[in-house]
VEXNU-312082 format. One line per field, with one value per atom (N, C-alpha, C, O): atom name; residue in three letters; residue number from 1; x, y, z. Coordinates in nm, 3 decimals. Layout:
# residues N
vexvo: (CA|...)
firo: (ALA|...)
drendo: (NUM|...)
u: (X|...)
v: (Y|...)
w: (Z|...)
# end
This chain:
# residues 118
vexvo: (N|CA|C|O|N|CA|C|O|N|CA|C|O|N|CA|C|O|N|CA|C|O|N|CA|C|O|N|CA|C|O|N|CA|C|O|N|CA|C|O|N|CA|C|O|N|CA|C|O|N|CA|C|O|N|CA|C|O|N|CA|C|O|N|CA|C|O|N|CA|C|O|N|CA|C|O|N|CA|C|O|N|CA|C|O|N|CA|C|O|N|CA|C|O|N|CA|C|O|N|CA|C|O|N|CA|C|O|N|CA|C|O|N|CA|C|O|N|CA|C|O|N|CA|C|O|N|CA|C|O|N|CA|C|O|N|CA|C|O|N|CA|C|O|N|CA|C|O|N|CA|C|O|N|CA|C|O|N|CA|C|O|N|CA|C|O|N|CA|C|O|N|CA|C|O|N|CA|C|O|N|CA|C|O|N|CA|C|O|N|CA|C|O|N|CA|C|O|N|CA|C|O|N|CA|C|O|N|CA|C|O|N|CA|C|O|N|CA|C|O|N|CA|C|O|N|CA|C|O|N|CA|C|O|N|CA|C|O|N|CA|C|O|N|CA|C|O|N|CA|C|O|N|CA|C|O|N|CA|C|O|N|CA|C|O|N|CA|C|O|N|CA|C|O|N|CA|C|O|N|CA|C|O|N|CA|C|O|N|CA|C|O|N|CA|C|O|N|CA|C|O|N|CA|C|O|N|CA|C|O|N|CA|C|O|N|CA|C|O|N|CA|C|O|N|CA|C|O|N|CA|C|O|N|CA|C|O|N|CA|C|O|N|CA|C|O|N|CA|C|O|N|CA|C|O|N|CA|C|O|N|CA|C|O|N|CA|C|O|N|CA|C|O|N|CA|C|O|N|CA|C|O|N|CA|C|O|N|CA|C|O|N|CA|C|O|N|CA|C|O|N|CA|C|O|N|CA|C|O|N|CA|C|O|N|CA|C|O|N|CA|C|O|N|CA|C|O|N|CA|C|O|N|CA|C|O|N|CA|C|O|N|CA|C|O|N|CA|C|O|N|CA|C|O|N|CA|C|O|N|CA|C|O|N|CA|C|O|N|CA|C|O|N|CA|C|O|N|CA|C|O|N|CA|C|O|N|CA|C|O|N|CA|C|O|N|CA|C|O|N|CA|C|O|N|CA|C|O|N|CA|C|O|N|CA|C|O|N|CA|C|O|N|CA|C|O|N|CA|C|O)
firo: (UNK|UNK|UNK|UNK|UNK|UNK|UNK|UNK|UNK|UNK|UNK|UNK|UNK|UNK|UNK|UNK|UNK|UNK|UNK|UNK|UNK|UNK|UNK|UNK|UNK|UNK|UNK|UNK|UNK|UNK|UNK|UNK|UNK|UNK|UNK|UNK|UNK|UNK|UNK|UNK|UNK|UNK|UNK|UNK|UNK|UNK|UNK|UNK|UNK|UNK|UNK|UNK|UNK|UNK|UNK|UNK|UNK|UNK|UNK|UNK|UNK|UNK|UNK|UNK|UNK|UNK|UNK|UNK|UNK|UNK|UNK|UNK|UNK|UNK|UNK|UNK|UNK|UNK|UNK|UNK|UNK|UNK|UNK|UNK|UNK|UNK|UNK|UNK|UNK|UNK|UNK|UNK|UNK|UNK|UNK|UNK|UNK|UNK|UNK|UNK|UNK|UNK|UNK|UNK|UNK|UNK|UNK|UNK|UNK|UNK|UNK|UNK|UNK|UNK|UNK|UNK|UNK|UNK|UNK|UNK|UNK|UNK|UNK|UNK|UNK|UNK|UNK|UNK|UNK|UNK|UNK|UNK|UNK|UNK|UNK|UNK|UNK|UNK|UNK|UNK|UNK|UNK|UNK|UNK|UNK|UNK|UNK|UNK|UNK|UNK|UNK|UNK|UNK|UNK|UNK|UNK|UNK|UNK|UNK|UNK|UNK|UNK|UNK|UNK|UNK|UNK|UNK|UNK|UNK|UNK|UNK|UNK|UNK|UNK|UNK|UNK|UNK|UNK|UNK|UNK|UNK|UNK|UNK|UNK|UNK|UNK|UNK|UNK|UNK|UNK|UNK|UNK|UNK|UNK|UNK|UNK|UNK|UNK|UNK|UNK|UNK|UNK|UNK|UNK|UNK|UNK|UNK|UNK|UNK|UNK|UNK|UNK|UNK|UNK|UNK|UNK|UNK|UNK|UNK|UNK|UNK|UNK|UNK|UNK|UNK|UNK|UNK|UNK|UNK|UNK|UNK|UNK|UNK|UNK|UNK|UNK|UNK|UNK|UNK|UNK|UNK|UNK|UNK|UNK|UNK|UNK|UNK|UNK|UNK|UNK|UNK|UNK|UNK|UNK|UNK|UNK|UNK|UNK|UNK|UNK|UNK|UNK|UNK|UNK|UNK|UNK|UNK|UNK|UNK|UNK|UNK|UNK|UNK|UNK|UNK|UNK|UNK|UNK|UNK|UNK|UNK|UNK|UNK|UNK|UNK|UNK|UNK|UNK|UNK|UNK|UNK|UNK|UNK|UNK|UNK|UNK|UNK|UNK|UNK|UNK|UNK|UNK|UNK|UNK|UNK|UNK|UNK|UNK|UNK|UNK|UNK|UNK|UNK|UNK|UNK|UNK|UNK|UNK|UNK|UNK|UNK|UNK|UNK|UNK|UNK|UNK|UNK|UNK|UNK|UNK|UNK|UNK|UNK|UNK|UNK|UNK|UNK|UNK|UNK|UNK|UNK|UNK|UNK|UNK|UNK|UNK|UNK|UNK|UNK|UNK|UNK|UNK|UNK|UNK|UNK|UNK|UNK|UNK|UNK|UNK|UNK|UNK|UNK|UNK|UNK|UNK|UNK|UNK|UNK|UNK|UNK|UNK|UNK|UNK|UNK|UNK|UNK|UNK|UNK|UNK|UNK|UNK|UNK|UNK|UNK|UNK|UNK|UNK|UNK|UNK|UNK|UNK|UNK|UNK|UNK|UNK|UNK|UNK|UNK|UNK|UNK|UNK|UNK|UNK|UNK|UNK|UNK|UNK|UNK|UNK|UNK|UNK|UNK|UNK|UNK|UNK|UNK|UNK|UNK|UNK|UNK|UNK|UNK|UNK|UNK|UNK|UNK|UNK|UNK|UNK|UNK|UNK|UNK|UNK|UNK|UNK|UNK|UNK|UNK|UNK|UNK|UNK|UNK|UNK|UNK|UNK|UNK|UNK|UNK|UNK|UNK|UNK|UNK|UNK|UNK|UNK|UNK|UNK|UNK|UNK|UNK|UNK|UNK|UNK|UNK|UNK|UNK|UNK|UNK|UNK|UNK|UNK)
drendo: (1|1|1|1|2|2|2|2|3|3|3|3|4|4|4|4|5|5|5|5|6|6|6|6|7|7|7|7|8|8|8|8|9|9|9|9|10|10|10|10|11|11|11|11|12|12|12|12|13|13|13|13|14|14|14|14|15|15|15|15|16|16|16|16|17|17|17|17|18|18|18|18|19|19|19|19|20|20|20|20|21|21|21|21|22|22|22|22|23|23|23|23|24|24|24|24|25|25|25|25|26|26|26|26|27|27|27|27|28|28|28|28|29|29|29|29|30|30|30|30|31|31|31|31|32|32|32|32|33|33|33|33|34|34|34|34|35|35|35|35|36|36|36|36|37|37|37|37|38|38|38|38|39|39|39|39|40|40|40|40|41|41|41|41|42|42|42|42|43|43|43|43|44|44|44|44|45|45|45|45|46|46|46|46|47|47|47|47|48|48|48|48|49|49|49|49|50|50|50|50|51|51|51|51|52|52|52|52|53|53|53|53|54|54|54|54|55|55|55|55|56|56|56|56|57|57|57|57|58|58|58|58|59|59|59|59|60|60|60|60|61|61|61|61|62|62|62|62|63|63|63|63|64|64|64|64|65|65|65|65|66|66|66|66|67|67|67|67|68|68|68|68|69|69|69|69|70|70|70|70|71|71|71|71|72|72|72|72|73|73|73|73|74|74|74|74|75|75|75|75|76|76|76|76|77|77|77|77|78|78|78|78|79|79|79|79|80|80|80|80|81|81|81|81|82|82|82|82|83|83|83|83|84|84|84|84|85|85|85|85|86|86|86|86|87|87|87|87|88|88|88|88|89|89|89|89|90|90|90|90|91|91|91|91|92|92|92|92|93|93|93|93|94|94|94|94|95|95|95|95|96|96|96|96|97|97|97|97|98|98|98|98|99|99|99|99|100|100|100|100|101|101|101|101|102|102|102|102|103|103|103|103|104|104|104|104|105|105|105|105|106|106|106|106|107|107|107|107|108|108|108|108|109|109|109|109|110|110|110|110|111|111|111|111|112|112|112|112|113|113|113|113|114|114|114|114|115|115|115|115|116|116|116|116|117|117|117|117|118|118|118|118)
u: (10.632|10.539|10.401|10.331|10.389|10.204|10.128|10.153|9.997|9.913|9.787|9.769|9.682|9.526|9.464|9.488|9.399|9.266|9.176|9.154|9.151|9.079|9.123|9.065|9.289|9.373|9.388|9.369|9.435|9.423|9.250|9.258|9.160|9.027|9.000|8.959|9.043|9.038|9.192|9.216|9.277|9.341|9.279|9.294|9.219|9.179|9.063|9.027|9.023|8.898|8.941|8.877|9.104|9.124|9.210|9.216|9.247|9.308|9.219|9.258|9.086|8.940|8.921|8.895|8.931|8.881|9.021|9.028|9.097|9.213|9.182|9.233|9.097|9.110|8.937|8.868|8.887|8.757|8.674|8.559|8.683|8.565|8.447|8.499|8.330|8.191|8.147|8.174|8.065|8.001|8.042|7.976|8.171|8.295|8.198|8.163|8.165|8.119|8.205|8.283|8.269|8.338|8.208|8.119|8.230|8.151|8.237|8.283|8.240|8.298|8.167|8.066|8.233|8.142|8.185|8.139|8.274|8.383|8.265|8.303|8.141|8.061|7.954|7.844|7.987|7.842|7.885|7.797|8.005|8.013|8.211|8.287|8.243|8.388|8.432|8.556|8.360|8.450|8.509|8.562|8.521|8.612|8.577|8.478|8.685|8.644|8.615|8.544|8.649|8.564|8.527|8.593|8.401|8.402|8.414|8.362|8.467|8.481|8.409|8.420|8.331|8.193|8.256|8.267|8.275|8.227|8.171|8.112|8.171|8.136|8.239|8.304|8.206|8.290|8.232|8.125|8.233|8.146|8.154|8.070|8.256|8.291|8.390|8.452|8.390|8.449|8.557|8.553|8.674|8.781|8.792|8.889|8.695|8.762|8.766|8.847|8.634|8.609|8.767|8.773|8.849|8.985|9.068|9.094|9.100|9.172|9.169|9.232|9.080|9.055|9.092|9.181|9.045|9.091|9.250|9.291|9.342|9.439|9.481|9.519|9.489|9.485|9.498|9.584|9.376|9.359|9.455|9.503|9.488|9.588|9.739|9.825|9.734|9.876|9.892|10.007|9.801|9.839|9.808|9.820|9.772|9.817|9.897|9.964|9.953|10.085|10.232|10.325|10.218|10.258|10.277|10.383|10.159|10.139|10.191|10.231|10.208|10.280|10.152|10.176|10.025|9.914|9.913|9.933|9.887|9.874|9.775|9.698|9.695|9.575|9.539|9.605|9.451|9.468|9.369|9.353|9.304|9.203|9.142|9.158|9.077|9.073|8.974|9.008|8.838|8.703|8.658|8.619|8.637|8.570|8.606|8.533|8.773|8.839|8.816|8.834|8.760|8.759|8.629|8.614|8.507|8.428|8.423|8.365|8.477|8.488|8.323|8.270|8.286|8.121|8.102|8.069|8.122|8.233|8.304|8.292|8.405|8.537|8.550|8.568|8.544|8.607|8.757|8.814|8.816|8.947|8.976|8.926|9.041|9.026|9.151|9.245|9.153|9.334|9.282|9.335|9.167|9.156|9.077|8.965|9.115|9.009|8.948|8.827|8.974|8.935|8.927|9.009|8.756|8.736|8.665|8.545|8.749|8.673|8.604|8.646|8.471|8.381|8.371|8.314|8.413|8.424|8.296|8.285|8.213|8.069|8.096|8.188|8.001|7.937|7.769|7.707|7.742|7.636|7.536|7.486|7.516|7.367|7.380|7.291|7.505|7.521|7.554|7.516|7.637|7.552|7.444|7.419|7.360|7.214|7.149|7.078|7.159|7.079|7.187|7.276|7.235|7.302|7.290|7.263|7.311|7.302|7.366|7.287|7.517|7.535|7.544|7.577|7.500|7.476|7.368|7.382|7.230|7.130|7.145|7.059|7.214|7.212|7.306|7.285|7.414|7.470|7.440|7.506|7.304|7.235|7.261|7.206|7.330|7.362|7.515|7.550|7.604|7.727|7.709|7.605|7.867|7.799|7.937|8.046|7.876|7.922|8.033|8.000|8.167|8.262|8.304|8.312|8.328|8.348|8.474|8.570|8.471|8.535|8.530|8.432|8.617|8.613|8.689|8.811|8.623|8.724|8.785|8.746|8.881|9.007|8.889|8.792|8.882|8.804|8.945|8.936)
v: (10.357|10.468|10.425|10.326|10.529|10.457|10.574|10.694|10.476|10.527|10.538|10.482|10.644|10.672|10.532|10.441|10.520|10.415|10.458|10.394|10.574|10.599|10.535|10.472|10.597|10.531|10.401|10.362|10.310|10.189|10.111|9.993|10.147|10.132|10.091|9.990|10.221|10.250|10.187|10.205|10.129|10.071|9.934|9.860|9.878|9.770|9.721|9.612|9.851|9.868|9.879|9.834|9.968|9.978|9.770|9.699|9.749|9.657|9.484|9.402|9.513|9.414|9.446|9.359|9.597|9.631|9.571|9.549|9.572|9.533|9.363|9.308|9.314|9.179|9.155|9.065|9.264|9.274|9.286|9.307|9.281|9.277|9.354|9.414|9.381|9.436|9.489|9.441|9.604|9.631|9.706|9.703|9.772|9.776|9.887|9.990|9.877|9.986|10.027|9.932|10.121|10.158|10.222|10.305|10.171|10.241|10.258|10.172|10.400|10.424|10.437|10.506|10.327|10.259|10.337|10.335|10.392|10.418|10.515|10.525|10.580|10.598|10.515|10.546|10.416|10.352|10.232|10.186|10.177|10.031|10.040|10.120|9.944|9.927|9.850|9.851|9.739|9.671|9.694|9.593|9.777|9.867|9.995|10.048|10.061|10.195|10.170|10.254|10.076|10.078|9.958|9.863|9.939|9.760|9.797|9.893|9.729|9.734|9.620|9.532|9.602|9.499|9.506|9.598|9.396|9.371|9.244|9.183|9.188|9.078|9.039|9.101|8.891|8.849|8.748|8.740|8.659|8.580|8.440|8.359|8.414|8.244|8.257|8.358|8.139|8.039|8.139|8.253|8.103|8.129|8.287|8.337|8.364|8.473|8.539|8.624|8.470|8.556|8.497|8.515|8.448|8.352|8.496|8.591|8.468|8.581|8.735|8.819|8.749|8.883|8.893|8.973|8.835|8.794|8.811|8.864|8.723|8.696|8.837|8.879|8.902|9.023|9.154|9.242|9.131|9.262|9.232|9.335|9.147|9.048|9.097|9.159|9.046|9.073|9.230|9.247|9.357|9.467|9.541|9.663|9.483|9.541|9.485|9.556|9.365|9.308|9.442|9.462|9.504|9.585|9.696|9.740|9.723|9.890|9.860|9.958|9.721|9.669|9.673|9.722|9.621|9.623|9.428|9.355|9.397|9.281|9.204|9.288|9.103|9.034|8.981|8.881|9.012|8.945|8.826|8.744|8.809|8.702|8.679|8.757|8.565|8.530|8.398|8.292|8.438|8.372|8.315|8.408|8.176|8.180|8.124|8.096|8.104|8.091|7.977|7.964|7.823|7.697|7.663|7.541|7.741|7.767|7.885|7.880|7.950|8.118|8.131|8.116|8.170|8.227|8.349|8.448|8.357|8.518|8.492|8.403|8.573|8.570|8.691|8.779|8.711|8.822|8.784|8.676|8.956|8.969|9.035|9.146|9.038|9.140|9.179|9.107|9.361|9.387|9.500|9.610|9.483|9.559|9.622|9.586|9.785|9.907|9.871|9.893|9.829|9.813|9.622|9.531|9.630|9.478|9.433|9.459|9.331|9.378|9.194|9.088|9.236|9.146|9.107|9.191|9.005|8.960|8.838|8.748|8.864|8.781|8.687|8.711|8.589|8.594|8.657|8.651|8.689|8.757|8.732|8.804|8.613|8.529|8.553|8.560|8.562|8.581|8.720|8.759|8.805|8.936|8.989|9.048|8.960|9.010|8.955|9.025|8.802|8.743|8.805|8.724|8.877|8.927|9.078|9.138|9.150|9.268|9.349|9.371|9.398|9.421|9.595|9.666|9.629|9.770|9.818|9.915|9.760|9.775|9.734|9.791|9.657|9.660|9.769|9.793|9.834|9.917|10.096|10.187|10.057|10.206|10.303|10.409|10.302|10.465|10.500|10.616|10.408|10.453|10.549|10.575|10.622|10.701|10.639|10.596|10.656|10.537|10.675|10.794|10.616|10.685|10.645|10.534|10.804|10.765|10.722|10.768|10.592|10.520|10.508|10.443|10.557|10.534|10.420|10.414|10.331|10.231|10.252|10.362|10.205|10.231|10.200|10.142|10.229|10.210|10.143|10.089)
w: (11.658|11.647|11.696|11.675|11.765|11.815|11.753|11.744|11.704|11.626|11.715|11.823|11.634|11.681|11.700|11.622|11.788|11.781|11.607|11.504|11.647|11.501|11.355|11.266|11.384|11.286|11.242|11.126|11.370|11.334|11.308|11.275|11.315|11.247|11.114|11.056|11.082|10.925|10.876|10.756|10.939|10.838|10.867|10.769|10.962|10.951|10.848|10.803|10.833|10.688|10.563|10.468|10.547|10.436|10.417|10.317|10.526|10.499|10.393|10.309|10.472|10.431|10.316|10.232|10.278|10.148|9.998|9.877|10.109|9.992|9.937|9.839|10.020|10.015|9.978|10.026|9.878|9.809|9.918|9.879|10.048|10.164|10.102|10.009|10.104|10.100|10.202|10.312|10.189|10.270|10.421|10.525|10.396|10.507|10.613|10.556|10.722|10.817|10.895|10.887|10.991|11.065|11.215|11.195|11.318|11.417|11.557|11.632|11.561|11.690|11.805|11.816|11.881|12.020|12.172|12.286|12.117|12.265|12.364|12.481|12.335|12.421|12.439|12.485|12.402|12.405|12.493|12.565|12.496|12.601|12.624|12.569|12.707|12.754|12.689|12.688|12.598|12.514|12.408|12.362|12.354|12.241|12.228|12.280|12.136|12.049|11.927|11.872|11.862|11.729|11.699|11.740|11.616|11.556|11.386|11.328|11.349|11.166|11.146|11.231|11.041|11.016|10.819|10.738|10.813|10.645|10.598|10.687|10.486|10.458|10.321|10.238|10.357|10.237|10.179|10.240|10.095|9.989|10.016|9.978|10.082|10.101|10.214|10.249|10.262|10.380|10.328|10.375|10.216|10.158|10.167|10.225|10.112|10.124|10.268|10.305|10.361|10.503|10.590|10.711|10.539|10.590|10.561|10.635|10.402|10.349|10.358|10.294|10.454|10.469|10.629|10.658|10.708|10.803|10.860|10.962|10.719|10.737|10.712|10.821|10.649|10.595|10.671|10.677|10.726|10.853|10.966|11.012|11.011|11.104|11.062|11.126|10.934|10.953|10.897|10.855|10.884|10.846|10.993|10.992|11.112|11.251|11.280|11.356|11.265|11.291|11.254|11.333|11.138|11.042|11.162|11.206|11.196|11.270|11.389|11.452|11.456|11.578|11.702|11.812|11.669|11.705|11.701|11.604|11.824|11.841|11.825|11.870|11.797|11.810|11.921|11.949|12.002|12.164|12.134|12.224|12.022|12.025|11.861|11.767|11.859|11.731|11.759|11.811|11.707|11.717|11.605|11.533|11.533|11.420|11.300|11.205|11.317|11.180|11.142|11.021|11.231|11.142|11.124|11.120|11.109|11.063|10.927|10.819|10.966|10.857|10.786|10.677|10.927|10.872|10.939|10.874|11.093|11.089|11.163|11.247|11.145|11.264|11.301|11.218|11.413|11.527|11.544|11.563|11.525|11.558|11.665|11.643|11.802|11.869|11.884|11.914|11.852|11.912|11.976|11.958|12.061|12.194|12.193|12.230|12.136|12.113|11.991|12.003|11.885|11.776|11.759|11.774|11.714|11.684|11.592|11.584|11.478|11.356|11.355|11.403|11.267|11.267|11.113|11.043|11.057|10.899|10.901|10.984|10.795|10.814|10.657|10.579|10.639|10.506|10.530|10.637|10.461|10.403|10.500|10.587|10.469|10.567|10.741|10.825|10.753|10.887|10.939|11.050|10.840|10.872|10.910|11.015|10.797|10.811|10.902|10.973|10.925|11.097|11.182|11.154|11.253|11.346|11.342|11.446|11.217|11.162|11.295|11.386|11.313|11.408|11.418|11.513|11.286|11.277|11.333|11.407|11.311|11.389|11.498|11.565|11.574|11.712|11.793|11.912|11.716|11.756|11.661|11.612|11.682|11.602|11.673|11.642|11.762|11.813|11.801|11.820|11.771|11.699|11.604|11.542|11.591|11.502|11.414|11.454|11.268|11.180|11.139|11.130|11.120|11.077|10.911|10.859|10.843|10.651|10.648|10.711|10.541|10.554|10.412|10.375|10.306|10.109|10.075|10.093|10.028|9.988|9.895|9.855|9.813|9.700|9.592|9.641|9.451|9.385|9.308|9.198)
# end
């Protein structure tokens, strides 16, 4: 079954959020540049969890049959970029969020709602 770009986004968000991620943003870019349609941005608290979340979002497009074409970051885990093409999700700790803040650099996305599971 092939799924939305949109779709697979937000499961890549709901997938971070399953794995406590913070702060989850969703931004569809697809008018703004050629390197994706969406970036998913969260943060996580430690080396350990920015891994586990990681691992997480990975293997729940693995699931949807969405491949990983790339994978930036992991033996550090301060952020890691995942890329499965249209959609590329960016897992930070905190400190490196905010020095990068990639929401303000992509302030003309328009940020898509995204509810995490309470």
């Amino acid at each position: 079954m092939t799924h939305s770009v949109d779709h697979i986004a937000l499961e890549a968000a709901s997938a971070a959020a399953d794995k406590k991620a913070k702060d989850i943003v969703v931004l569809d870019i697809h008018d703004l540049t050629p390197v994706a349609d969406y970036f998913v941005i969260c943060s996580a608290n430690s080396g350990t969890q920015v891994e586990a979340v990681a691992r997480a979002v990975t293997d729940k497009m693995a699931q949807l049959g969405v491949p990983c074409r790339g994978t930036e970051g992991m033996d550090e885990a301060r952020w890691v970029l995942l890329d499965f093409g249209d959609v590329v999700v960016h897992v930070f700790r905190p400190e490196e969020r905010e020095f990068y803040h990639l929401e303000r650099l992509w302030g003309d996305a328009r940020q898509v709602p995204f509810e995490m599971a309470q």
